[in-house]
C-alpha positions as CSV (number, residue, x, y, z in Angstrom):
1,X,175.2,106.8,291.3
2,X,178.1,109.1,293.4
3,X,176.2,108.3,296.4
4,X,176.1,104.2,295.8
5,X,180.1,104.6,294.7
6,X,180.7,106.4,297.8
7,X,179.2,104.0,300.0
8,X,180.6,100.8,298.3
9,X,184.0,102.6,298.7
10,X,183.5,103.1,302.3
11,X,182.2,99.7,302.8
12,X,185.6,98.2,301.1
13,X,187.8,100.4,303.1
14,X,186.0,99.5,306.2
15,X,186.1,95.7,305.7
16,X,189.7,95.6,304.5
17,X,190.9,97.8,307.4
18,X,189.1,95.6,310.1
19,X,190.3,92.5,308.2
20,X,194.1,93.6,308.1
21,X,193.7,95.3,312.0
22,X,192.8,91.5,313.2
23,X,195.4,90.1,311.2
24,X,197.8,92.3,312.5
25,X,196.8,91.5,316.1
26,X,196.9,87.5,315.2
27,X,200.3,87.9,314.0
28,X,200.9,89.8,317.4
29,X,199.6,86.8,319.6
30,X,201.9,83.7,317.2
31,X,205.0,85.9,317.8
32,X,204.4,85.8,321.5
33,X,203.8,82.1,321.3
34,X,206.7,81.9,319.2
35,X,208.6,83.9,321.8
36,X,207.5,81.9,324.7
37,X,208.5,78.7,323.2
38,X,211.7,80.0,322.7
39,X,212.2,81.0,326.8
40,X,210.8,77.5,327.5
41,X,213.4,76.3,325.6
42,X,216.1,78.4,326.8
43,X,214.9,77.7,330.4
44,X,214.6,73.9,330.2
45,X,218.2,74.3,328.4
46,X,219.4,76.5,331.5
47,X,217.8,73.9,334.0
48,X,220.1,71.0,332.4
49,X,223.3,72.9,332.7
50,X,223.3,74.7,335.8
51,X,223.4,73.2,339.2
52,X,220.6,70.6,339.9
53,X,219.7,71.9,343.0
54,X,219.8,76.0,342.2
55,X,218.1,75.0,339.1
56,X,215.2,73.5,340.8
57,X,214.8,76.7,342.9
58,X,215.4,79.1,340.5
59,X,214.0,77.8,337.1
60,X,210.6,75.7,338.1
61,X,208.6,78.5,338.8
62,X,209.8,80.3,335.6
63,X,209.0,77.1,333.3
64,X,205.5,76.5,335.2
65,X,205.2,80.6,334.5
66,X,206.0,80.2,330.5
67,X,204.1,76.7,329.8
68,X,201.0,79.0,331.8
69,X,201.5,81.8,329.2
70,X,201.6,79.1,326.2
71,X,198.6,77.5,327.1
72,X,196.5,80.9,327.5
73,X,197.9,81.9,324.3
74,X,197.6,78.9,322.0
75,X,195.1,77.0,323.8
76,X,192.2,77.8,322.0
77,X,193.3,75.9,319.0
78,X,192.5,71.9,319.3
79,X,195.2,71.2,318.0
80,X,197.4,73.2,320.0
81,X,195.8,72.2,323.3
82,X,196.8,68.3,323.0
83,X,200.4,69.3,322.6
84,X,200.3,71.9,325.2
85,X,198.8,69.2,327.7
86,X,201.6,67.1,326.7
87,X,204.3,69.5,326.7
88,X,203.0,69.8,330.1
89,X,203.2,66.4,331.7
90,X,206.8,65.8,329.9
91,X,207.7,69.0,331.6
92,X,206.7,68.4,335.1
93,X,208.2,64.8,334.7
94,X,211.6,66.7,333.5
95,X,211.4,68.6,336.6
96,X,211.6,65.5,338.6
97,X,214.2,64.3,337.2
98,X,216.0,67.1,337.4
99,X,215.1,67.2,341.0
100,X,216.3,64.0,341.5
101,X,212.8,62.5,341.6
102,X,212.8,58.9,340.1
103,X,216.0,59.6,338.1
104,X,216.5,57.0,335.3
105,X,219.5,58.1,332.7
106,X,217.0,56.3,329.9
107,X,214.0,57.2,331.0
108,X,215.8,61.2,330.9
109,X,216.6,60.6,327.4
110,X,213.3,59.9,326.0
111,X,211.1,62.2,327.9
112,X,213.9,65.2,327.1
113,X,213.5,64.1,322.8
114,X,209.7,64.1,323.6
115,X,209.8,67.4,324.9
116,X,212.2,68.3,321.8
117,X,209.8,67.3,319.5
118,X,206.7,68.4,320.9
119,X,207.9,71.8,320.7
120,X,208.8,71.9,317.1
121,X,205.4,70.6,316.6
122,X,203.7,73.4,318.3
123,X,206.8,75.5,316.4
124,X,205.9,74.3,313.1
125,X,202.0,75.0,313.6
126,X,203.0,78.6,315.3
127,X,205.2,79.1,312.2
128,X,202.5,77.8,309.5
129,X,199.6,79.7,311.5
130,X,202.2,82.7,311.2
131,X,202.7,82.6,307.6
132,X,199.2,82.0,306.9
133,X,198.5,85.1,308.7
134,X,201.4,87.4,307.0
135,X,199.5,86.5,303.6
136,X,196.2,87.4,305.2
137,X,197.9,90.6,305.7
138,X,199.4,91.1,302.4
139,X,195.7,90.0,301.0
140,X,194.1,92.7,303.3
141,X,196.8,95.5,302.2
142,X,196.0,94.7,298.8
143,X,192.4,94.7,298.9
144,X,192.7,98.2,301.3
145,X,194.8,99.6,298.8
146,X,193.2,98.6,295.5
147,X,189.8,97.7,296.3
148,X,188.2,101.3,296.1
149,X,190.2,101.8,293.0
150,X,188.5,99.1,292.0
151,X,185.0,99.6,292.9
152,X,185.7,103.3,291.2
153,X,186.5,101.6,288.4
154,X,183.2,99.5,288.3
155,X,181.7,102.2,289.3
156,X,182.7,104.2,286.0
157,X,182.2,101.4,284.0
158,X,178.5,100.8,285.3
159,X,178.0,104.8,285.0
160,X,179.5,104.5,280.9
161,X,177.1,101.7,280.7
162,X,174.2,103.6,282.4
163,X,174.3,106.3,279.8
164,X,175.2,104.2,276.5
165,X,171.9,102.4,277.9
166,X,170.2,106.1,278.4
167,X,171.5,107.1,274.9
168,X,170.1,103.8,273.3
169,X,166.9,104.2,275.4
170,X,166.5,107.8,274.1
171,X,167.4,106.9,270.4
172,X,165.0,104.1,270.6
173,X,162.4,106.5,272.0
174,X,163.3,109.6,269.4
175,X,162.7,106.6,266.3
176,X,159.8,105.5,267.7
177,X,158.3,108.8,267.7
178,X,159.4,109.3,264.2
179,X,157.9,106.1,263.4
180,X,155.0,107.6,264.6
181,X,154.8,110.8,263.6
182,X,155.8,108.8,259.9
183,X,152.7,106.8,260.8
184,X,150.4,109.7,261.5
185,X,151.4,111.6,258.3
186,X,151.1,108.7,256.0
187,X,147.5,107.8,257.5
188,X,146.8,111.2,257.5
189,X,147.6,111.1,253.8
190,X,145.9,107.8,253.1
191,X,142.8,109.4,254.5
192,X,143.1,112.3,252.3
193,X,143.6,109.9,249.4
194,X,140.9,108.2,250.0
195,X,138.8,110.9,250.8
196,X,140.0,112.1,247.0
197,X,139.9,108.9,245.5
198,X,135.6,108.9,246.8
199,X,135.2,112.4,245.5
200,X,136.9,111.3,242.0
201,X,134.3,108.3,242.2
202,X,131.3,110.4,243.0
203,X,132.4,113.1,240.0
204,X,133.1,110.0,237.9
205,X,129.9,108.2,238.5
206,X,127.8,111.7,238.0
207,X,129.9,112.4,234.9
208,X,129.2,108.3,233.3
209,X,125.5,109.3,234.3
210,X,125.4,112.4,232.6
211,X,127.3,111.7,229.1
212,X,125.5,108.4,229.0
213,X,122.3,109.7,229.4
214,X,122.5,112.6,227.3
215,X,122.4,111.2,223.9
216,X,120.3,108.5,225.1
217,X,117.5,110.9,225.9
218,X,118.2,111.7,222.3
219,X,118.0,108.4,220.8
220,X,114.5,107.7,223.0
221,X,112.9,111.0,222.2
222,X,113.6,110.9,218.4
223,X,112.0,107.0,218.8
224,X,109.1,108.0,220.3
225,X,108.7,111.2,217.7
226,X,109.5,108.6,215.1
227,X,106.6,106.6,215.9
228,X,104.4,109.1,215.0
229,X,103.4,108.7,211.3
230,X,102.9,112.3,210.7
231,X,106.4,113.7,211.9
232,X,107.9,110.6,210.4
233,X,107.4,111.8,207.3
234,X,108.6,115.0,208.0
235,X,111.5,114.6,210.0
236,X,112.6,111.3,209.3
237,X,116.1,112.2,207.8
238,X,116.4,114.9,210.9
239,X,115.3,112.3,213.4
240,X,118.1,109.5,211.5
241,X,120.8,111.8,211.5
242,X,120.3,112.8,215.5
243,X,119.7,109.2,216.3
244,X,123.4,108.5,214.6
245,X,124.9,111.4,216.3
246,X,123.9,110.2,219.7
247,X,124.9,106.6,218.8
248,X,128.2,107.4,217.9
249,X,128.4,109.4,220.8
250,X,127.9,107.0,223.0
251,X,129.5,104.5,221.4
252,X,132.9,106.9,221.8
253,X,132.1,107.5,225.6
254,X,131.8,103.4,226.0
255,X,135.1,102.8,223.8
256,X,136.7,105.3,226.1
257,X,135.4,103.5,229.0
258,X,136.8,99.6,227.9
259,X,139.9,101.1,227.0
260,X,140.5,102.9,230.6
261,X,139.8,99.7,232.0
262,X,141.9,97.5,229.7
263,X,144.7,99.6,230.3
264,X,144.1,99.1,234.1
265,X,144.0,95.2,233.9
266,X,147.0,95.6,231.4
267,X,145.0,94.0,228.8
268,X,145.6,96.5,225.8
269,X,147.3,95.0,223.3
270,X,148.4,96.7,219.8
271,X,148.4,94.8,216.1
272,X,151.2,96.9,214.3
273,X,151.7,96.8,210.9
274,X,153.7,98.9,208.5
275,X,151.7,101.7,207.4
276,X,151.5,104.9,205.7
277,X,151.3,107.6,208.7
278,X,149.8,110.5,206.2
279,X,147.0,108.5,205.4
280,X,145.8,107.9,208.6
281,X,146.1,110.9,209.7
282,X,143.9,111.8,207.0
283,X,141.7,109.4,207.9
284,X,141.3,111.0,210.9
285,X,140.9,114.9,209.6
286,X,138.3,112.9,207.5
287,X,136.0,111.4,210.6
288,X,135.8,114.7,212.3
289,X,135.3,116.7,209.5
290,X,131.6,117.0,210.7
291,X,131.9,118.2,213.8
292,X,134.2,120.9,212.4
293,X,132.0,121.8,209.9
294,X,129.5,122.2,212.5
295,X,131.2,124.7,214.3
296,X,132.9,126.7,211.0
297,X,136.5,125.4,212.3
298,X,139.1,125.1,210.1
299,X,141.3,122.1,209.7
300,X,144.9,122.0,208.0
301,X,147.1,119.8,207.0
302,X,150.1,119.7,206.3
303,X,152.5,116.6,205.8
304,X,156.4,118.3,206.0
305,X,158.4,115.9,203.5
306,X,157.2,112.4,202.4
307,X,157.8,108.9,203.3
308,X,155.6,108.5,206.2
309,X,156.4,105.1,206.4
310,X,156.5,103.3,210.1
311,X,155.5,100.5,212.0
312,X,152.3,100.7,214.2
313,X,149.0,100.4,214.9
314,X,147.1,102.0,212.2
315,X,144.1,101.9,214.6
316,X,145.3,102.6,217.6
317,X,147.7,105.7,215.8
318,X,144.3,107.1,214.0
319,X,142.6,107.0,217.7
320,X,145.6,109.5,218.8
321,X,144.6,112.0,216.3
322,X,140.9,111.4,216.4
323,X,141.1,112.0,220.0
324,X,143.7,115.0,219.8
325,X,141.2,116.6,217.2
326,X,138.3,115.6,218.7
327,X,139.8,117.5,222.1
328,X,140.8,120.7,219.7
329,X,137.3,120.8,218.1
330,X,135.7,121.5,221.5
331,X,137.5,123.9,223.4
332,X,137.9,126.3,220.3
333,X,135.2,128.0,219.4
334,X,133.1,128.6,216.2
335,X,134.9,130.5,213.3
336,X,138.5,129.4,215.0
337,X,141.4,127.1,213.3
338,X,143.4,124.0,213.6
339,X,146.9,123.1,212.3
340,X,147.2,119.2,211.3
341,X,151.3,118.8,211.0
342,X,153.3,115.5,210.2
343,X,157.1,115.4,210.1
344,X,160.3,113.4,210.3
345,X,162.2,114.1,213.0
346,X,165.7,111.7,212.9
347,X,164.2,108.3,213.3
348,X,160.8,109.4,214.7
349,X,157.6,110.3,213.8
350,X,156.3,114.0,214.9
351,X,152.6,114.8,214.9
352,X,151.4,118.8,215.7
353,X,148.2,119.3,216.6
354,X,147.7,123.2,217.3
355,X,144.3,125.1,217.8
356,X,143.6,128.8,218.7
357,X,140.8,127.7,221.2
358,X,140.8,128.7,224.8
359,X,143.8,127.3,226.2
360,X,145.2,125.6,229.3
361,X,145.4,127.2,232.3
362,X,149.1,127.0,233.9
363,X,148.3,125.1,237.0
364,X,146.3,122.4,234.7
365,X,148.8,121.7,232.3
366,X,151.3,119.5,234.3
367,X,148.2,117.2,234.6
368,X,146.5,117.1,231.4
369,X,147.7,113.6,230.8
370,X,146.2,112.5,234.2
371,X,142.5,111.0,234.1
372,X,139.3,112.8,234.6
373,X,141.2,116.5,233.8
374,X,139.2,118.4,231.6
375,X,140.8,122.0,229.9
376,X,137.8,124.5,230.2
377,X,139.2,127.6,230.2
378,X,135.4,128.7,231.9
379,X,136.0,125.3,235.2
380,X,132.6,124.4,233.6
381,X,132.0,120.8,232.0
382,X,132.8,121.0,228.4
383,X,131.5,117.3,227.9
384,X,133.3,114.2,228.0
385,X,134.8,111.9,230.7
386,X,138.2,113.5,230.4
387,X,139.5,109.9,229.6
388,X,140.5,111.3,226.2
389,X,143.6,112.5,226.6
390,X,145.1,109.8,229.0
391,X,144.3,107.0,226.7
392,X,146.1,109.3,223.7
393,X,149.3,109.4,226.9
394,X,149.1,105.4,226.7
395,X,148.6,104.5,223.3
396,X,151.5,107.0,222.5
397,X,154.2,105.2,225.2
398,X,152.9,101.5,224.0
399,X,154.3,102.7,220.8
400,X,157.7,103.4,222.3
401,X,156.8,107.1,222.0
402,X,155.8,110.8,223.9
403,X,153.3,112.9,224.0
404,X,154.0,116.6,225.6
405,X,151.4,120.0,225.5
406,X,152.5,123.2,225.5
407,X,149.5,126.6,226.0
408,X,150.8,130.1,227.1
409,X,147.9,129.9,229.2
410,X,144.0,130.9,228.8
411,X,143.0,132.2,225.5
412,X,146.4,131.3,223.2
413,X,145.4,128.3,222.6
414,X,147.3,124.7,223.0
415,X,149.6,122.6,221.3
416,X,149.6,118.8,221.2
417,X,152.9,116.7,220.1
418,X,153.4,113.0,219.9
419,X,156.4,111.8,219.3
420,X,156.0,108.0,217.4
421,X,159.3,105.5,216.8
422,X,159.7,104.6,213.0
423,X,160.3,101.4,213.5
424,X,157.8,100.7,216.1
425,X,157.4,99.6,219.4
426,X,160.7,98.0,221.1
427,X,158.1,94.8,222.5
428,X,156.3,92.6,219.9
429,X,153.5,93.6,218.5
430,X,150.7,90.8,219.8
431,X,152.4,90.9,223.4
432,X,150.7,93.0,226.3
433,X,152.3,95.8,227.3
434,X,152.4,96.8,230.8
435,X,151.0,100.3,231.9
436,X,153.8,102.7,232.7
437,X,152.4,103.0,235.9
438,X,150.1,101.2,238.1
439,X,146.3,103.1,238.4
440,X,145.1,103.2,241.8
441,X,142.8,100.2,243.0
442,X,139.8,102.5,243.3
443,X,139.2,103.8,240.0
444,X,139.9,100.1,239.1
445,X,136.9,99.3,240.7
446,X,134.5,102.2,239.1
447,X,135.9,101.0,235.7
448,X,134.4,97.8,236.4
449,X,131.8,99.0,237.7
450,X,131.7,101.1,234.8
451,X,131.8,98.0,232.1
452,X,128.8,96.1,234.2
């Protein structure tokens, strides 16, 4: 960029000197023209007043000598040249007359205003070419003085331009790498999210297989016992009772199941009611009595007040506490205890669940809510899709409510509280409530395939 500015600076310097050197030597060349017409004139003006005859010797040679000069000087212009060749002829006629050639007083008249005014015709052109010339000069001063300012000026301007382009160019450059890089990372992380989202289907798909089949092997081999007329009669009742268990069993991992994927499609909907919370919460102690039995676990509870009164759905609220005792029954073990409690708090509804079983472990518990998580204190399988506890998460904010667990980690047990509205939830009752946030599109798909 110096080295193009240099050169354009030199070049303007260069052309404005030459053009203001020729200028200078045309204004040179119309001054002598102008000078020579002015000793022609003083001549031919000498040759009138002094003696004819001296004037003739001593003047001719001088006015042939000056009209010589004029036409070498400003003969090259056309123009020019026709006057010239007049000035000539009127001259040499003057001569004559002056010589005493052909005198004629009129005659000297008009060839002496000829000659007047074909010299302030070559005058006036000498003059104008003169003029046009001292501007030309002026011009060419100018341009020598101020031209390589100028071109410095452009010069700097082009450079500023140059690197505001450069420091656009490299901006551009510097987003579009971070563009990419953004790129890179988020389809890094999409791959990894898929990857994920493939490895939750293949657990989820092994874990519907497994739970599904497991009390259906149970319902089939009590069939086929059944059939038998001799262990029907003595394990009828046994077989009846299993058969039931496994039923129900199943029947709870296919409810779990529709209501995953109704809450998906956004299709859960809630019939509340005003009800009495204490009973169905005691409806609930009631239906998994059995299975606490089973395992010498003791349920309390304990209702902290009265007037339990509220607006909700009495099956969807007995589900919460089914499932939140159902989830307490099987990771505390045999001989342990559970703590049923039911409160006012202000204008809501609080319901404790609290069990000395194993626990949750610390990194587990900010996503005991999510799907699929299971609490085994041992990592193994405790049973169970791990649906449980997400659907008790939904059903608990369709109500305009909260749930929250609390464990001091592995072996102190864990602690389950919703928080319920008394007066319901703020939409109406028969509307369909939207999921508090959007499942991803591939355990949408395993639902379904799920349902088929």
């Amino acid at each position: 960029m110096v080295l193009i500015t240099l050169l354009a600076v030199a070049t303007v310097s260069h052309h404005a000197t030459r053009v203001m050197a020729e200028s200078v030597d045309t204004l040179d060349h119309h001054r002598d023209v102008l000078e020579s017409l002015d000793r022609l004139r003083a001549e031919l003006a000498a040759a009138e007043s002094a003696a004819r005859g001296y004037a003739i010797d001593g003047d001719a040679a001088s006015v042939r000598a000056i009209l010589a000069s004029l036409k070498t000087h400003a003969g090259h212009v056309p123009r020019q040249r026709s006057s010239l060749a007049a000035l000539d002829g009127l001259v040499e006629q003057r001569l004559r007359s002056l010589a005493g050639i052909g005198t004629n007083p009129a005659e000297e008249a008009k060839v002496r205003r000829e000659i007047a005014r074909v010299l302030e015709d070559v005058r006036s052109e000498e003059r104008r070419q003169l003029d046009l010339q001292a501007a030309n000069v002026g011009r060419a001063r100018r341009y020598a003085l101020y031209g390589p300012w100028a071109m410095c000026l452009i010069a700097v301007i082009l450079f500023g331009l140059m690197v505001v382009q450069a420091a656009v160019m490299l901006r551009r450059g510097r987003i579009l790498r971070e563009e990419l890089r953004s790129a890179a990372l988020q389809e890094h992380a999409a791959r990894e999210r898929v990857q994920e989202a493939d490895l939750v289907k293949n657990q989820f798909l092994a874990a519907v297989s497994h739970e599904l089949r497991t009390p259906l092997t149970s319902i089939l081999g009590w069939c086929a016992l059944l059939g038998d007329e001799a262990v029907r009669l003595t394990l009828l009742d046994e077989g009846l009772a299993s058969i039931d268990q496994a039923a129900r069993v199943q029947s709870a991992l296919v409810e779990d199941l529709l209501d995953v994927s109704r809450i998906a499609a956004g299709r859960l909907r809630l019939t509340v009611a005003t009800i009495d919370a204490a009973k169905v919460v005691e409806q609930a102690i009631a239906s998994v009595a059995p299975s606490a039995r089973a395992k010498a676990i003791a349920v309390h509870a304990s209702f902290d007040g009265d007037g339990f009164m509220m607006i909700a759905d009495p099956v969807r609220l007995e589900q919460i506490v089914w499932n939140l005792l159902t989830n307490a029954i099987k990771f505390t073990p045999s001989g342990g205890a559970i703590d049923v409690t039911v409160r006012r708090a202000g204008a809501r509804l609080e319901i404790t669940v609290r069990d000395n079983g194993e626990g949750i472990a610390a990194e587990l518990l900010p996503h005991i809510f999510e799907r699929f998580k299971q609490g085994a204190a041992t990592g193994a399988r405790a049973g169970g899709l791990g649906l449980g506890l997400s659907i008790v998460r939904t059903l608990a904010e369709l109500h305009g409510g909260s749930i929250r667990a609390e464990s001091a980690g592995l072996g102190t047990g864990a602690t389950f509280i919703v928080e319920l509205p008394l007066t319901g939830p703020s939409e109406p009752a028969a509307a369909t409530p939207a999921p508090p946030e959007p499942p991803p599109r591939l355990e949408q798909l395993v639902l379904r395939d799920a349902e088929l």
